[in-house]
C-alpha positions as CSV (number, residue, x, y, z in Angstrom):
1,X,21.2,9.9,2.6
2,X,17.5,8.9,2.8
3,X,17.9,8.9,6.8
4,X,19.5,12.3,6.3
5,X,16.3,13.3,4.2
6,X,13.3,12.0,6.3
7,X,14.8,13.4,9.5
8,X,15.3,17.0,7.7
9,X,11.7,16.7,6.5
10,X,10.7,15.8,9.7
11,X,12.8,18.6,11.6
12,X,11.0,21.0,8.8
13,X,7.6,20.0,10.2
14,X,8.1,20.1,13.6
15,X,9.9,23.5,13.1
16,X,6.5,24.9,11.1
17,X,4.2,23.5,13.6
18,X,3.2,24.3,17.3
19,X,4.7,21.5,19.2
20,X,3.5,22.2,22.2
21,X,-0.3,21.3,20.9
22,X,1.5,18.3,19.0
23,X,3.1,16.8,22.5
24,X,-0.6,17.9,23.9
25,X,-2.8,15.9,20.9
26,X,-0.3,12.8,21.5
27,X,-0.2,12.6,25.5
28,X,-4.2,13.3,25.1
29,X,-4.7,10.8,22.6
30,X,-7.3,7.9,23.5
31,X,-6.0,4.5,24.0
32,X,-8.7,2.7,22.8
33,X,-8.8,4.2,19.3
34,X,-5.0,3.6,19.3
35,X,-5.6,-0.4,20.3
36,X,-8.5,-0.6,17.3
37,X,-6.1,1.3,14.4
38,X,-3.3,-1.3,15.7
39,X,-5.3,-4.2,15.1
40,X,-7.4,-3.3,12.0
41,X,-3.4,-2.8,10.9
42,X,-2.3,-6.3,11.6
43,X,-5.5,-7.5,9.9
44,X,-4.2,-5.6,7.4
45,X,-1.0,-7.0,6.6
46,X,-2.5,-10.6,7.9
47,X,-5.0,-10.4,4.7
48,X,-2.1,-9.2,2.5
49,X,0.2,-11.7,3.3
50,X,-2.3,-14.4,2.7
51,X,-3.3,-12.7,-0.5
52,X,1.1,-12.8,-1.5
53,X,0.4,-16.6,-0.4
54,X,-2.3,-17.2,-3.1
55,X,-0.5,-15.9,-5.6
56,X,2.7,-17.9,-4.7
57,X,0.5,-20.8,-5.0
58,X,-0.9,-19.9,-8.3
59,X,2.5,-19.3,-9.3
60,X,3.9,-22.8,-8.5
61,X,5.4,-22.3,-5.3
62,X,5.3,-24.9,-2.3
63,X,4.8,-22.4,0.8
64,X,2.3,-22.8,3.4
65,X,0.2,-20.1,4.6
66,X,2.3,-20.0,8.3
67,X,5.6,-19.4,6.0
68,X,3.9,-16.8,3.8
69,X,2.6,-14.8,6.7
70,X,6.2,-15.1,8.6
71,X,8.1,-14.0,5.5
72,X,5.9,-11.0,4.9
73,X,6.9,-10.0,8.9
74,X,9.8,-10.2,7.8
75,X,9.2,-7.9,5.1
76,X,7.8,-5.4,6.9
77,X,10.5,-5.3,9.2
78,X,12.7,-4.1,6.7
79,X,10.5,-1.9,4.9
80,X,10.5,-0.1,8.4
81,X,13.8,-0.5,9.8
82,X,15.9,-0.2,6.4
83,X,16.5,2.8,4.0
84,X,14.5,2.2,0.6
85,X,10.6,2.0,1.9
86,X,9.3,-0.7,0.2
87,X,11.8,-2.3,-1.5
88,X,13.8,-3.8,0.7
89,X,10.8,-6.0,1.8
90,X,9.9,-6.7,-1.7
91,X,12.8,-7.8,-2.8
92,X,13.4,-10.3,0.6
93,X,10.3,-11.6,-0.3
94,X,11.3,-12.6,-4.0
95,X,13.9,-13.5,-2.7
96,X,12.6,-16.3,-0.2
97,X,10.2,-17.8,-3.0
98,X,13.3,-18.1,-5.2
99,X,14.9,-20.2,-2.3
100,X,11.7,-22.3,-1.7
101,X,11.7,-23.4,-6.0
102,X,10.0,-20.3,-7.5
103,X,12.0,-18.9,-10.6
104,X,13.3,-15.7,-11.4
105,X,10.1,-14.1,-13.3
106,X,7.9,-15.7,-11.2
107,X,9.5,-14.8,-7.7
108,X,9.6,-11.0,-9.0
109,X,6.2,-11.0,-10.6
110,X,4.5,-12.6,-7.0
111,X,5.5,-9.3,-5.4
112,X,4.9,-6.8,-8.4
113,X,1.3,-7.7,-9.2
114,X,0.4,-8.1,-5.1
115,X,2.3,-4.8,-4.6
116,X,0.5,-3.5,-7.7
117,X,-3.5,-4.9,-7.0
118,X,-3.0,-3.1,-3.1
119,X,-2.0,0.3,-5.2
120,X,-4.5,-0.1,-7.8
121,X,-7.5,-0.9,-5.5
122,X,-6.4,2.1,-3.2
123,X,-6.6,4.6,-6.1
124,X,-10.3,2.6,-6.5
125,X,-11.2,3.1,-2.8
126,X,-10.3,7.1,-2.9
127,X,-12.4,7.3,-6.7
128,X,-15.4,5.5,-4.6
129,X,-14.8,7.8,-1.8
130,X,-15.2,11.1,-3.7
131,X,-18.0,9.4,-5.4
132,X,-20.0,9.4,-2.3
133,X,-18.6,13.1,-1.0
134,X,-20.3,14.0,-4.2
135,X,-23.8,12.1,-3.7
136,X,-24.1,13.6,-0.2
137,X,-25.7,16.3,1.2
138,X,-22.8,18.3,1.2
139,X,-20.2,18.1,-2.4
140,X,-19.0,21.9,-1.7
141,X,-16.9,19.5,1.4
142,X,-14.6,17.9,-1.5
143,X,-15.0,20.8,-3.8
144,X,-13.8,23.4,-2.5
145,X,-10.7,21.5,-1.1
146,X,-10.0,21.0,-4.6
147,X,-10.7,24.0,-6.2
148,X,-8.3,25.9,-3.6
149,X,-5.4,23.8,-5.7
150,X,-6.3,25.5,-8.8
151,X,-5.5,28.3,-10.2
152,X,-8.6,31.3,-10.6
153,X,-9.9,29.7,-13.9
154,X,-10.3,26.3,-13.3
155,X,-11.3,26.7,-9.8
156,X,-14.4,28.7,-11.3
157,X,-14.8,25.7,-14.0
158,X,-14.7,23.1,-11.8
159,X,-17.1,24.5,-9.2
160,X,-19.3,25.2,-12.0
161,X,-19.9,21.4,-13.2
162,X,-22.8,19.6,-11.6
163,X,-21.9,17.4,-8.5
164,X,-24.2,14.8,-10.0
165,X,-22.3,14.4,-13.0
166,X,-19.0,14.6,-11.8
167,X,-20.2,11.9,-9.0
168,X,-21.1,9.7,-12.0
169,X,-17.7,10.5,-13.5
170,X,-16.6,8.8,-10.1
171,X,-18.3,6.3,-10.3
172,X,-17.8,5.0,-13.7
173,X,-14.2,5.3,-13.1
174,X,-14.3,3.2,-9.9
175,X,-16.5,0.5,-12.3
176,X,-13.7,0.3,-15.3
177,X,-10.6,0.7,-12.5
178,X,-12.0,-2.9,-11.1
179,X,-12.9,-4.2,-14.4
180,X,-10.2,-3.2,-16.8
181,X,-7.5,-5.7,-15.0
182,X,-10.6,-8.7,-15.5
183,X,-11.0,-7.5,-19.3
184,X,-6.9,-7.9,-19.6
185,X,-7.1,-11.9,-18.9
186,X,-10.3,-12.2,-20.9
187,X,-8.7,-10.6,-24.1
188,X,-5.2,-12.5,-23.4
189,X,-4.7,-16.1,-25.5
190,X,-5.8,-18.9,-24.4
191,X,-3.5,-20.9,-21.6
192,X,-1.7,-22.9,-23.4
193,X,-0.7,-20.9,-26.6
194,X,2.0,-20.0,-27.8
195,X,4.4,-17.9,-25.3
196,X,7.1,-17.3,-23.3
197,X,7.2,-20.4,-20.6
198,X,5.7,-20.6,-17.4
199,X,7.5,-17.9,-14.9
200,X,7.8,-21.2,-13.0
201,X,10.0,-23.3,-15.2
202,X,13.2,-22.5,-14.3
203,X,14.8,-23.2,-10.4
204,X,16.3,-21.3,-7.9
205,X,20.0,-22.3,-8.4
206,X,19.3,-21.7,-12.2
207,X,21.3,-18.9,-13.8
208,X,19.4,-15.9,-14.4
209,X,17.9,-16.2,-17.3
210,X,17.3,-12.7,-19.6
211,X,14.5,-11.7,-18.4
212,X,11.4,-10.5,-20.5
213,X,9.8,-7.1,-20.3
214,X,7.7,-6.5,-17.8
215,X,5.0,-6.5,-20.1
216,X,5.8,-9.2,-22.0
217,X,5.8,-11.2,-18.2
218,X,2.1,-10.1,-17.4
219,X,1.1,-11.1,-20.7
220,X,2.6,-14.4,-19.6
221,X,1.2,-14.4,-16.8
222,X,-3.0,-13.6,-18.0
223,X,-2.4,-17.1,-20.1
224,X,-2.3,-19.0,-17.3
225,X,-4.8,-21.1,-16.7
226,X,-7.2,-19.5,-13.7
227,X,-5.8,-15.7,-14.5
228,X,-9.1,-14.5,-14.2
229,X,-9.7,-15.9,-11.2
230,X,-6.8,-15.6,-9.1
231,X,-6.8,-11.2,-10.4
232,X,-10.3,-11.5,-9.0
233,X,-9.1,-12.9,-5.7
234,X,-6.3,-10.2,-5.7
235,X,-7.9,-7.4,-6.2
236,X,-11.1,-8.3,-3.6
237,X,-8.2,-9.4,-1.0
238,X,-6.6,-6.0,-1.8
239,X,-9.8,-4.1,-1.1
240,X,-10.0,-5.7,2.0
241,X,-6.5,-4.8,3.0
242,X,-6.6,-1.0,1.7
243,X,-10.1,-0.7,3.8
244,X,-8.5,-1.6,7.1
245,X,-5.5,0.4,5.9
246,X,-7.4,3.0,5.8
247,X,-9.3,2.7,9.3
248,X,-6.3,2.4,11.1
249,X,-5.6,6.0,9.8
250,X,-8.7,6.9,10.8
251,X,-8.4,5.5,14.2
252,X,-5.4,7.8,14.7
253,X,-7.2,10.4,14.1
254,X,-10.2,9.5,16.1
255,X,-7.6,8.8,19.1
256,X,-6.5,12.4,18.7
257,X,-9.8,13.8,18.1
258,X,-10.6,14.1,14.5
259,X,-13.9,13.5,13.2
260,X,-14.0,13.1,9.6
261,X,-16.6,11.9,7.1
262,X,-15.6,8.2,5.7
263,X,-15.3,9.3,2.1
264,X,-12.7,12.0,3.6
265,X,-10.5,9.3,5.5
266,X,-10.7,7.2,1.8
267,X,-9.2,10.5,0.0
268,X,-6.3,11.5,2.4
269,X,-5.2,7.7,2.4
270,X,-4.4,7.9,-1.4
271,X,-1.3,10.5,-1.1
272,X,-0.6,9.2,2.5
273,X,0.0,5.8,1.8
274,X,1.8,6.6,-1.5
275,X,4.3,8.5,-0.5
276,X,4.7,6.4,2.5
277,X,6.3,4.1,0.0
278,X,8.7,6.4,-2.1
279,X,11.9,5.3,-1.8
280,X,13.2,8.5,-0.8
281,X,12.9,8.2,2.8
282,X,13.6,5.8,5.6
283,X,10.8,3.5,6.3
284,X,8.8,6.2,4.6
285,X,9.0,8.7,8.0
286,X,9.2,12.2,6.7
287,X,7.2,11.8,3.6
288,X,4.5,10.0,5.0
289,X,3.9,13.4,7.8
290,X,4.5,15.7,4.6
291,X,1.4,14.1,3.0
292,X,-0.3,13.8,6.3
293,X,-0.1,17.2,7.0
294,X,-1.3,18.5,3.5
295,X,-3.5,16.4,2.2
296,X,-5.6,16.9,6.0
297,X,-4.9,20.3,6.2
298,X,-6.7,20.6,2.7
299,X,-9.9,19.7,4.7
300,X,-9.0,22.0,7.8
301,X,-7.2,19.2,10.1
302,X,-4.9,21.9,12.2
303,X,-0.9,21.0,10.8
304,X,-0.2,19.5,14.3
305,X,-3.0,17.4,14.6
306,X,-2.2,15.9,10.8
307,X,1.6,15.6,11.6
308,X,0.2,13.7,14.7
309,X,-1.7,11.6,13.3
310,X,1.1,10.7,10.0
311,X,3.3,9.7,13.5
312,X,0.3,7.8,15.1
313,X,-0.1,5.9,11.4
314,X,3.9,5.2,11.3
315,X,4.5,4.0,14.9
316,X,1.0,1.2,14.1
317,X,3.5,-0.1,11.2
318,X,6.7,-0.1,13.3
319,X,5.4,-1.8,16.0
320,X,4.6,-4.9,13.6
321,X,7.6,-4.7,12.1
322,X,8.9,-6.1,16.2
323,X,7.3,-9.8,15.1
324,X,9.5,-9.4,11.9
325,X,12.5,-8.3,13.3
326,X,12.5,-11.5,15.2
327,X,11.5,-13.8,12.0
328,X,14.7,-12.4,10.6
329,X,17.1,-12.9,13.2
330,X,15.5,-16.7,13.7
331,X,16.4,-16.9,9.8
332,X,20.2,-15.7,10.7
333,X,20.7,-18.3,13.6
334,X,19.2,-21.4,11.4
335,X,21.8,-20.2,8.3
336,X,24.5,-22.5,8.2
337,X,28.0,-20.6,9.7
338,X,29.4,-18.3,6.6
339,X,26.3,-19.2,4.3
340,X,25.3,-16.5,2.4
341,X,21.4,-15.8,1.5
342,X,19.8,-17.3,-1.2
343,X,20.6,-14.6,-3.8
């Protein structure tokens, strides 16, 4: 069904768009920009699987850095060769700590809060983008994009507020988005107190135990001792990974020709990337050009050069999923004959 769906979305674009300049923007588009968006990718998923690795750590597991970065391969692998966007990879990879000692909450809580910290520091990273669109010498750019989503009324209200104060607005947003999580552990118990166990506790041939809530599990989780810490390291290692995110997307535009301010690229990326994880596609193709196409178009990017650069953007995560395609058949020739995986 979700096959079905991304290829009818798919077949929807290409039916509303001139194909003939799409095939021309993609057999035109520069190699070298192409090279550079793949590589700031794999740096990309490099520093998020080391950041998943940190937090494993934290977390009580005995992984190595070489096995953190092969299992999140082989996470990506699935998340673009299987139905479900991101959660098949999420859940192979809660499922490999769980076989390596990690319990239950703590296996499903490693990839919540790392999937989590990537999405919350994005939605920082587009706040600190319109920010600067709004310093610069030119805020009617993001404005008027805006404003052409509104209705008559609040278009007229919102063009009417001062770009200095809605760029402070911005700004103090982006400040308490990267603080709030910090002020979280701070206000938490002390490690220590009285609580549910550590997610750690409990083995990976234990039964399933009944698991708490999830907020009941974070709250858990900001007692332990070096919370602040380790959400500190998360959610800087997450910056890092959403910034290269976000230049390769603008590398694929580059390679087809699109100049775009920085604070632009930042914006885009927020409804891009998100939908590119809705599981309601497969590997997130369909829904990722859908959002490509609008939110670019919403800053005059023609619709084929948008839909070209959503494919440019997808085909830079499938051809890393290639190193975890092989992880995963490695993992299927070392199982034992009619083992099943660790469930």
């Amino acid at each position: 069904m979700r096959l079905a769906l991304g290829l009818c979305v798919l077949a929807g674009l290409l039916a509303l768009v001139d194909t003939a300049a799409l095939r021309r923007s993609l057999a035109g588009a520069d190699p070298a920009w192409l090279l550079l968006g793949l590589g700031s990718a794999v740096l990309a998923n490099l520093l998020s699987a080391l950041r998943w690795w940190a937090l494993a750590r934290w977390l009580g597991a005995c992984v190595t850095p070489g096995w953190a970065v092969a299992r999140y391969a082989g996470g990506i692998a699935l998340n673009a060769l299987l139905p479900g966007a991101v959660v098949g990879g999420d859940l192979y990879r809660a499922q490999a700590l769980r076989a390596h000692g990690l319990g239950w909450a703590a296996a499903g809580l490693s990839v919540l809060v790392d999937r989590g910290a990537g999405l919350w520091m994005l939605g920082v990273l587009a706040l600190a983008g319109a920010a600067l669109a709004l310093l610069g010498a030119e805020p009617a750019a993001l404005l008027d994009p805006l404003a052409a989503l509104l209705p008559t009324g609040p278009q007229a209200a919102l063009r009417a507020l001062p770009a200095a104060g809605l760029a402070a607005a911005c700004a103090g947003l982006v400040l308490a988005c990267t603080l709030a999580p910090l002020a979280l552990t701070a206000r938490s118990p002390a490690a220590g107190s009285a609580g549910p166990a550590s997610p750690a506790s409990d083995g990976p041939e234990a039964a399933p135990p009944a698991l708490p809530s999830r907020a009941q599990a974070l709250r858990a989780l900001a007692r332990r001792p070096g919370a602040r810490g380790q959400l500190a390291l998360q959610l800087l290692a997450s910056l890092g990974v959403q910034l290269f995110s976000v230049g390769t997307l603008a590398c694929a535009g580059l390679a087809l020709g699109v100049t775009l301010p920085a604070w632009t690229w930042a914006l885009v990326a927020l409804p891009i990337f998100l939908m590119s994880t809705l599981p309601i596609s497969f590997g997130g193709w369909g829904s990722r050009e859908a959002a490509a196409v609008l939110a670019l178009g919403a800053f005059g990017v023609p619709a084929p050069l948008a839909l070209g650069i959503g494919l440019l953007y997808g085909l830079a995560a499938l051809a890393q999923a290639l190193p975890g395609a092989a992880v995963l058949a490695a993992e299927r020739r070392q199982r034992p004959a009619g083992a099943q995986p660790a469930a």
